[in-house]
C-alpha positions in Angstrom: -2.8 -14.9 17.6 -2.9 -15.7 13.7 -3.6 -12.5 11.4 -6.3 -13.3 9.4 -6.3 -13.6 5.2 -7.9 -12.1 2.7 -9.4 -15.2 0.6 -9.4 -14.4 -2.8 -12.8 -13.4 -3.1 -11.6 -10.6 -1.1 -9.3 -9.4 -3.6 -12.0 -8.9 -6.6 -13.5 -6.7 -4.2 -10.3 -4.1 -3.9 -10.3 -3.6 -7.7 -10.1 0.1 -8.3 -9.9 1.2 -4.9 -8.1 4.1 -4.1 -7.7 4.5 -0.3 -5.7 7.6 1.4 -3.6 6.5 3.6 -2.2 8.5 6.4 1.1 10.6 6.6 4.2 8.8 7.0 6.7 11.3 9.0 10.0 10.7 7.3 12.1 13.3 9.4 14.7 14.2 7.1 14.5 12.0 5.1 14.3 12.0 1.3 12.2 9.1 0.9 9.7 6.7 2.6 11.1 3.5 3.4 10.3 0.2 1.7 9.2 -1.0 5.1 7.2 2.0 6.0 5.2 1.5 2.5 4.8 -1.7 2.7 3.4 -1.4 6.6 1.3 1.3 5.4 -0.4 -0.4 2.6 -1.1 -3.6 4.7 -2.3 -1.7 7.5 -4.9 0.2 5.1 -5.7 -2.8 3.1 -6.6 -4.6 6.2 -9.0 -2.0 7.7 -10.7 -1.3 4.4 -11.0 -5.3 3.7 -11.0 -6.4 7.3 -8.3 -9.0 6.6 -4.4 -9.0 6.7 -3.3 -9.8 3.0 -0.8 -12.5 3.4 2.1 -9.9 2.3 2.6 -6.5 0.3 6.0 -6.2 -1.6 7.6 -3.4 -2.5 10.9 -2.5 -4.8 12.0 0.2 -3.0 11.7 3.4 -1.1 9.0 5.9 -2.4 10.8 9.3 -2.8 9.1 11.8 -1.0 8.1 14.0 -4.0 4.4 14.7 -4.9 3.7 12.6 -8.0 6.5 9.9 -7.1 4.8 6.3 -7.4 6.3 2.9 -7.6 3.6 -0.1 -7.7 3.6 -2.9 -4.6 2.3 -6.3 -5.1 0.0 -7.8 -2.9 0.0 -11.3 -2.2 -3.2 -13.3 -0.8 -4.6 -16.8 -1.0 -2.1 -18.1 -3.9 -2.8 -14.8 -5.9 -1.1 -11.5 -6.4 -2.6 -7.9 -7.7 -0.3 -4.9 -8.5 -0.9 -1.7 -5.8 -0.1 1.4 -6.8 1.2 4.1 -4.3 1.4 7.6 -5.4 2.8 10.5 -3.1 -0.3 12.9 -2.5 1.6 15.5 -0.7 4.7 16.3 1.3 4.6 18.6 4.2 7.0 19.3 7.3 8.6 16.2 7.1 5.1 14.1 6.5 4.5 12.3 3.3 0.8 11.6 2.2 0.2 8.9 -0.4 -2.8 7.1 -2.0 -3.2 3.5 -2.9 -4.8 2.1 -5.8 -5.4 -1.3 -6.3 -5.5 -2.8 -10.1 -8.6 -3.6 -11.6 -7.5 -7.1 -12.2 -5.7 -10.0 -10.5 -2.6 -11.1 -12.0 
């Protein structure tokens, strides 16, 4: 089964969305791995959009502190757009973050 892609159209849609995402349990962790962000981001993306961007990049782990943001970049049909992630809330080992996708493609 292929995922689908968000065509580029797509993306001027997403400008200046912010979109809660769910808790991501970190244990005892200190920070939200790279690969739980990124997961996190697609997997929100693609149920807001209905389409599976053809990647979301992160630089690192988000530290599980309230304010802590880093900004992913999404990648779909030949074009990229920045994503912020910003850490909502932390609570018994759960991190809630919120995703805001620039208002312009780069």
């Amino acid at each position: 089964m292929s995922a689908r892609r968000i065509r580029p159209a797509a993306l001027l849609l997403l400008p200046v969305a912010t979109l809660a995402l769910a808790g991501c349990s970190i244990g005892g962790a200190s920070a939200v791995s790279q690969a739980d962000v990124e997961q996190q981001v697609t997997d929100t993306l693609t149920q807001q959009v209905g389409q599976a961007p053809d990647s979301v990049d992160c630089p690192g782990d988000l530290p599980a502190e309230v304010g802590a943001s880093l900004t992913c970049v999404l990648s779909a049909g030949g074009q990229t757009i920045d994503v912020a992630v910003t850490v909502t809330g932390v609570e018994d080992g759960t991190v809630s973050f919120d995703v805001q996708v620039a208002d312009a493609v780069n």
